[in-house]
C-alpha positions in Angstrom: -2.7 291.2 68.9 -3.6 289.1 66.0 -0.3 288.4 65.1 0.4 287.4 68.6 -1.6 284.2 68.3 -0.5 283.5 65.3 -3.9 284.4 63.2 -2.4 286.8 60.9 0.9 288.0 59.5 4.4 285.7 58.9 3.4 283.4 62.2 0.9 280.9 60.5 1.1 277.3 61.3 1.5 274.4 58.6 -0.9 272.1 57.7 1.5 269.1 59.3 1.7 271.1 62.4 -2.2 271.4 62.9 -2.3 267.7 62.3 -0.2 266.8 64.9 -1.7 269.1 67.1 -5.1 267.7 66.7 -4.0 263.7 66.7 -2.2 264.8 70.6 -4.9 266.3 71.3 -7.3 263.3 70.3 -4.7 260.8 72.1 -5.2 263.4 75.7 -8.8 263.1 74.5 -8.9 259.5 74.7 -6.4 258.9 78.0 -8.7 261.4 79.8 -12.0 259.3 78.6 -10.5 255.6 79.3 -9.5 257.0 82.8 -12.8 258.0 83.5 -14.2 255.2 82.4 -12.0 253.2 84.4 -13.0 255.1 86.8 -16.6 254.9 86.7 -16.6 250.8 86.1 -14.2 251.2 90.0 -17.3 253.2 91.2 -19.8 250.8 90.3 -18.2 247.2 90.3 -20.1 245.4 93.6 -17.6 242.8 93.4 -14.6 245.2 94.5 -16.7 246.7 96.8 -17.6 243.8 98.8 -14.0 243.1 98.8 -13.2 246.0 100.0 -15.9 246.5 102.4 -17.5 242.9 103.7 -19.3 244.0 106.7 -20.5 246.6 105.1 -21.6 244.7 101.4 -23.2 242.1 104.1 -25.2 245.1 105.9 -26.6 246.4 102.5 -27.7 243.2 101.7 -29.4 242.3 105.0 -31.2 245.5 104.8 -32.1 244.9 101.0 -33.5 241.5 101.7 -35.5 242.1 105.0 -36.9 245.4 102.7 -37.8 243.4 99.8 -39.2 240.3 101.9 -41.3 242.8 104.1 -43.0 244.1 100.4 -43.3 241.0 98.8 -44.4 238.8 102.2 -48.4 238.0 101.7 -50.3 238.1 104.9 -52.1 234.4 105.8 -55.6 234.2 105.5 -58.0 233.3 108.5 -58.2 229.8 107.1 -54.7 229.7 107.4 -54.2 231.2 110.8 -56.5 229.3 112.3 -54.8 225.8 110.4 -51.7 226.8 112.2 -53.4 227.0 115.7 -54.7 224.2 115.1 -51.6 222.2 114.0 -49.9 223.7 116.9 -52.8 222.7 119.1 -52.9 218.9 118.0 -48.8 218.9 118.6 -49.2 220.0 121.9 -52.1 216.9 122.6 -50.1 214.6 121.0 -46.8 215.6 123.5 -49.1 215.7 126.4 -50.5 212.3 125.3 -47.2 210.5 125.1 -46.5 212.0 128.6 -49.8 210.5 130.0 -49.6 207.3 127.8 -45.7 206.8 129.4 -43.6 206.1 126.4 -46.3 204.3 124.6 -46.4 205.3 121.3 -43.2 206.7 121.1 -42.1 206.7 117.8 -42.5 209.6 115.1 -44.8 207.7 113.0 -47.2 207.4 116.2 -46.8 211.2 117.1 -47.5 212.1 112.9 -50.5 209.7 113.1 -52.1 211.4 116.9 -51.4 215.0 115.5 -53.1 214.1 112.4 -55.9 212.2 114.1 -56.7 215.5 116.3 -56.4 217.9 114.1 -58.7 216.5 111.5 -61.2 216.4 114.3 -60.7 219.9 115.5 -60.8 220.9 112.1 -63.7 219.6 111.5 -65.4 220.7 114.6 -64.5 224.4 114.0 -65.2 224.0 109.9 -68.6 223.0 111.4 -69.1 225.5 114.0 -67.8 228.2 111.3 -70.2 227.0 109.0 -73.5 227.3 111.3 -72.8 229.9 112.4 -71.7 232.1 109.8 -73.1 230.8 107.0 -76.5 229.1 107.9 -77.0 231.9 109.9 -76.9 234.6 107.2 -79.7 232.8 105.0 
């Protein structure tokens, strides 16, 4: 049996032959490992995958963004909410006052001027009323 593979006896190999042997087997070695890592850098190149796949590459990437903007969105603060209905308050006067005012006043620079105008005087009537009461009142 040992002679059989070449272990004992007459049926040794030369030193050339293991050489060889071992430099094709280092060149299989190395095919087998450049494939693979061929293969891997296919697997994970985004680039050919969006080529391949648009709708899909466009899918992930809706999902990822509404995900990470969902995480990273900062709620508004009272102050804030209340700026916006008040903003969106003083733009519906200021509509309803070029309505009633017919055409008078038309221009953007008269509608910036009446939303500002009514919003700084809501604002301050409600930083007042805020104020009294919740702040006075807790002395």
């Amino acid at each position: 049996m040992a002679e059989e593979h070449g272990v004992g006896g007459g049926n040794q190999r030369s030193t050339e032959e293991i050489r060889k042997d071992i430099a094709a087997k280092r060149e299989s070695i190395s095919d087998a490992v450049g494939q693979l890592g061929a293969k891997i850098q296919g697997t994970f190149d985004w680039r050919g995958y969006v080529v391949r796949r648009p709708y899909a590459a466009v899918g992930v990437a809706a999902g990822a963004g509404l995900l990470v903007g969902s995480l990273v969105r900062r709620k508004q603060t009272p102050f804030e909410r209340i700026k916006n209905a008040l903003s969106d308050a003083a733009d519906d006067v200021a509509r309803d006052l070029r309505k009633s005012l017919g055409g008078f006043g038309t221009k953007a620079g008269a509608s910036v001027r009446a939303r500002n105008a009514v919003t700084g005087i809501v604002s301050k009537t409600v930083a007042s009323y805020i104020h009294s009461r919740f702040i006075d009142g807790h002395r």
